[in-house]
C-alpha positions as CSV (number, residue, x, y, z in Angstrom):
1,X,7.5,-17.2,-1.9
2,X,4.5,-15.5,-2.2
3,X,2.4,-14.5,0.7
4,X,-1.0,-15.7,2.3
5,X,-2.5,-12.9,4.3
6,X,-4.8,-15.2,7.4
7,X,-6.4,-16.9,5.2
8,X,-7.3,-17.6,1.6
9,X,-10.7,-17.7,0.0
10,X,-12.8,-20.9,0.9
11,X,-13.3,-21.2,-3.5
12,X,-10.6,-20.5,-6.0
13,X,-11.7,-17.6,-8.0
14,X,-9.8,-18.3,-11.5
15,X,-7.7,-15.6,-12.8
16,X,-9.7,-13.5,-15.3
17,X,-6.9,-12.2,-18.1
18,X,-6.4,-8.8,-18.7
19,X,-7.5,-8.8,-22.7
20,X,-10.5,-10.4,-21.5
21,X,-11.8,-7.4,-18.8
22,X,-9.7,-4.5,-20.5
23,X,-10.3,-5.2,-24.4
24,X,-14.3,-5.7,-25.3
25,X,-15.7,-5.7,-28.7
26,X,-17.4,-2.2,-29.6
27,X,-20.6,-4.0,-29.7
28,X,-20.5,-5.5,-25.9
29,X,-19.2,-2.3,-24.6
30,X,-22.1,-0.7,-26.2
31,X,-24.7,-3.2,-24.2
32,X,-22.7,-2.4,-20.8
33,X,-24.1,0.1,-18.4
34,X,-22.1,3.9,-18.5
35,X,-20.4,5.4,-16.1
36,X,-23.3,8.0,-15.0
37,X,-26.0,4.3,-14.9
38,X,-22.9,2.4,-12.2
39,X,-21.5,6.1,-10.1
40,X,-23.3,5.8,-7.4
41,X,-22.4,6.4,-3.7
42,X,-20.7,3.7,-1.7
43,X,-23.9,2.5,0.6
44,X,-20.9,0.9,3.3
45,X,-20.6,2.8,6.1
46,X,-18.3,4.9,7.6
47,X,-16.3,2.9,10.5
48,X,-15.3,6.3,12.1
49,X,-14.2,9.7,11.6
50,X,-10.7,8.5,11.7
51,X,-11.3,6.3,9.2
52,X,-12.4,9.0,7.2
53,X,-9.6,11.3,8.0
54,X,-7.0,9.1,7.5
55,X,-8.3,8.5,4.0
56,X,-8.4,12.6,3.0
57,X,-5.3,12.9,4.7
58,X,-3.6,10.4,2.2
59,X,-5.8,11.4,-0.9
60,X,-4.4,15.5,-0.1
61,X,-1.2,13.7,0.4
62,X,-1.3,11.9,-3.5
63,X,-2.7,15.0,-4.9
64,X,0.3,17.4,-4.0
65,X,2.6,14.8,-5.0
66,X,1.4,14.1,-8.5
67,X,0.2,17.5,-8.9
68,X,2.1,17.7,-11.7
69,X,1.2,14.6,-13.4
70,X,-1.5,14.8,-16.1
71,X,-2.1,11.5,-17.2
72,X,-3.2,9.5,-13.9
73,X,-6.6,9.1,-11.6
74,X,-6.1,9.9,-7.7
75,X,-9.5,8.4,-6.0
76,X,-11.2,7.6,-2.9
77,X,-14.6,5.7,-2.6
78,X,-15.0,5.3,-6.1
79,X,-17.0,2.3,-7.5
80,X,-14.3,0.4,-9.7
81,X,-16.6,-1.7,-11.9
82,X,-14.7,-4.5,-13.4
83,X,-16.6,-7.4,-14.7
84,X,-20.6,-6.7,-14.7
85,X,-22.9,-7.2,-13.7
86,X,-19.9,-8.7,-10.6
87,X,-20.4,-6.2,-7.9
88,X,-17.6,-3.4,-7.4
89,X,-14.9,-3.5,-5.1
90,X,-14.8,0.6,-3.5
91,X,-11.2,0.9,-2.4
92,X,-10.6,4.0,0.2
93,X,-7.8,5.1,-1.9
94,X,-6.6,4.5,-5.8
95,X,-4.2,5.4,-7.9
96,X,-4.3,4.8,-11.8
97,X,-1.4,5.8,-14.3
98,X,-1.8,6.7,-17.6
99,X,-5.5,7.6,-18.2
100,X,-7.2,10.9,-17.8
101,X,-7.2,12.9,-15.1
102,X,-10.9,14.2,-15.0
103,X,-14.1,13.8,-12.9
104,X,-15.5,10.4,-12.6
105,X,-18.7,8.7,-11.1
106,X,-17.3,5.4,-11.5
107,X,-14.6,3.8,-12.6
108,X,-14.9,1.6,-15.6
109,X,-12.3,-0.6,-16.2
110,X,-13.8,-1.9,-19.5
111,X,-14.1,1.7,-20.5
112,X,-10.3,3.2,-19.3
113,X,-8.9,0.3,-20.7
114,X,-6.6,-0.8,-17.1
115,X,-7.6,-1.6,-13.5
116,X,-5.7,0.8,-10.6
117,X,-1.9,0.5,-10.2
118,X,-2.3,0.9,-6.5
119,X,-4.9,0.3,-3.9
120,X,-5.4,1.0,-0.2
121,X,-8.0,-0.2,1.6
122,X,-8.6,0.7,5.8
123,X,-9.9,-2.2,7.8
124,X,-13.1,-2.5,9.0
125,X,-13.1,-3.5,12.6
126,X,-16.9,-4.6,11.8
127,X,-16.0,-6.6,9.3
128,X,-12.6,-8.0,9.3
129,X,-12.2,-10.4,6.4
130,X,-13.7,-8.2,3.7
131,X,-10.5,-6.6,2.8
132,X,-8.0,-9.5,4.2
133,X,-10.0,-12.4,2.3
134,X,-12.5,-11.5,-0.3
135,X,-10.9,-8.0,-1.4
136,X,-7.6,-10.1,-1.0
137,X,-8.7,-12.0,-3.7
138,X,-10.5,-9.5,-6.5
139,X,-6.9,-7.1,-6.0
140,X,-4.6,-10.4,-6.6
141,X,-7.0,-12.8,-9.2
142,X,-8.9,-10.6,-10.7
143,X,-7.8,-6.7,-11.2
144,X,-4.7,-8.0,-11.1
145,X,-3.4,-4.9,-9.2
146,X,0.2,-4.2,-8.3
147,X,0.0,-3.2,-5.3
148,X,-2.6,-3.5,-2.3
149,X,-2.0,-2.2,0.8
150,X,-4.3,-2.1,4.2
151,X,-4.1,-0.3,6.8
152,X,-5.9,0.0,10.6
153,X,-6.3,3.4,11.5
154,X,-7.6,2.1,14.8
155,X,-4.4,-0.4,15.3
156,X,-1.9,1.7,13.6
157,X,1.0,-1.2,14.1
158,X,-1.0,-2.6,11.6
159,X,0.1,-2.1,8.2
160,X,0.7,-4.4,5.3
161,X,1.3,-3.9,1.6
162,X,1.7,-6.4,-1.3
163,X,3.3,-6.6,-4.7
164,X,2.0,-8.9,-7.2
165,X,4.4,-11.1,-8.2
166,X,3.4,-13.8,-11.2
167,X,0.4,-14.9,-10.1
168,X,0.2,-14.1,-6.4
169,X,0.5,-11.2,-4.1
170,X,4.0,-11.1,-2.1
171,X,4.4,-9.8,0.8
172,X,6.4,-6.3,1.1
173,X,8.7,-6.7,3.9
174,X,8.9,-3.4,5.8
175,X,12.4,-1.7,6.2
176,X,14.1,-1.1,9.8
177,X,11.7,2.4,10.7
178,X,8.5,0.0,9.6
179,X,8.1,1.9,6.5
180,X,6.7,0.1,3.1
181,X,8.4,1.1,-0.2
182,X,6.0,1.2,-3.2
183,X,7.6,0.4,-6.5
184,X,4.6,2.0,-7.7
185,X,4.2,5.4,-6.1
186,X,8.1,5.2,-5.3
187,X,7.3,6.7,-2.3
188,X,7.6,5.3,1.3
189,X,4.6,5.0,3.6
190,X,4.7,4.4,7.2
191,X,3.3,5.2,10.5
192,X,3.7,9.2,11.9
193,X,2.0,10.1,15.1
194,X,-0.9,7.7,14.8
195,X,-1.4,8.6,11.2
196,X,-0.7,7.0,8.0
197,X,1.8,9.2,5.9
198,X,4.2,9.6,2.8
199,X,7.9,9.2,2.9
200,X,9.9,10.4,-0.4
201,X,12.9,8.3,-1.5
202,X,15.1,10.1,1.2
203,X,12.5,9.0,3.6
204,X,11.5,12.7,4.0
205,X,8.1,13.0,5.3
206,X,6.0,14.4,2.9
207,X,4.1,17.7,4.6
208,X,0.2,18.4,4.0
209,X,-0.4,22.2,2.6
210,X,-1.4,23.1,5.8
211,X,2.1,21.6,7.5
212,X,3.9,23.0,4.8
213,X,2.7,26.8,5.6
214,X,3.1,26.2,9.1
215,X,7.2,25.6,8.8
216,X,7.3,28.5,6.1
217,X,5.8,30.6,8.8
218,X,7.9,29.3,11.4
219,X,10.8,29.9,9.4
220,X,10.0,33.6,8.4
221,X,9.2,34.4,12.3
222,X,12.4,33.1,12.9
223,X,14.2,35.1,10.4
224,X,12.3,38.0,11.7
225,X,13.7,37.8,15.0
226,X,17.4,36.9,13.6
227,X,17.9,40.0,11.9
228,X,16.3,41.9,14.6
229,X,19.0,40.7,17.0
230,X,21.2,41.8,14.9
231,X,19.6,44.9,14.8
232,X,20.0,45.8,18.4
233,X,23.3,44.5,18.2
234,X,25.4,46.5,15.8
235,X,25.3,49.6,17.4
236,X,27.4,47.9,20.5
237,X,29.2,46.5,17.9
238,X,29.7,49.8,16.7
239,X,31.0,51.4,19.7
């Protein structure tokens, strides 16, 4: 059954087909604005410096994961301009297979030819409905996205992710740790000391760079001091 987060937009916004945002004649595209006219910095502000954290953290987090993927754009506050002259939606995080990986201003959806695979959005406590309701809405109606997931870095039990099933979002249940499994990233995400973080399919937690030389250097001192207890002890085993 699918899901209704709180509550449901006061006016049904009718489903917009893909052909009809992703596949323009060469002539309209020509009249639309470009990317460089629509890339301009998102004018919401910042709800805190844990918002803003929790953000990089999960855009580093992406990055080392698909490092090795060519063909896909990893983003963060980027304009994604799907109908103009409709307003963009900005999610905090995006992820988009199977287009370019380069430097963007904007995103164009009319231009790349898709709308993002996966969104994440972290709620505002200023203004709560704007990702529960109307953001709700664009992700599920109109981009048509796969998956949307919010989070509240300020009420960390709060986490909630949706798959788009037919028509309508559904709700991802969460497993027995809390964790969401993304049929998209196919990754787990979930709750880890306050933060959130990225789980691979053995549920291990995925480390940041800075994590990851940390344990390597852990592991080398410890190493270290193996072998020099061994050290001091062969010559009494020696004897």
């Amino acid at each position: 059954m699918a899901n209704d987060p709180q509550e449901r937009p006061t006016e049904a916004t009718p489903p917009l087909m893909q052909e009809a945002i992703y596949t323009l004649p060469e002539w309209v595209v020509a009249d639309l604005p470009t990317e460089e006219e629509l890339g301009v910095e998102d004018d919401k502000p910042v709800q805190s410096t844990h918002h803003r954290k929790q953000s990089d953290l999960l855009l580093h987090l992406l990055d080392r994961v698909f490092a090795d993927r060519d063909e896909m754009c990893i983003a963060g506050d980027l304009a994604v301009h799907y109908q103009h002259p409709q307003p963009p939606v900005v999610p905090d995080a995006m992820v988009v297979f199977g287009v370019p990986k380069r430097e963007r201003t904007a995103y164009l959806v009319w231009k790349e030819g898709k709308g993002p695979d996966w969104v994440l959005e972290l709620l505002s406590e200023s203004n709560p409905t704007k990702d529960r309701v109307k953001n709700y809405a664009i992700y599920e109606q109109r981009l048509r996205v796969p998956e949307y997931v919010w989070f509240n870095p300020l009420q960390p039990t709060e986490l909630r992710g949706f798959r788009l099933r037919g028509d309508q979002y559904d709700e991802i249940a969460p497993d027995q740790q809390g964790r969401l499994w993304s049929d998209v990233l196919k990754l787990y995400l979930g709750v880890h000391e306050g933060w959130l973080r990225l789980y691979d399919q053995e549920s291990n937690l995925i480390l940041t760079g800075n994590e990851e030389a940390t344990r390597e250097r852990a592991a080398s001192e410890a190493l270290a001091a193996e072998l020099k207890r061994l050290r001091e002890e062969l010559p009494r085993l020696k004897a």
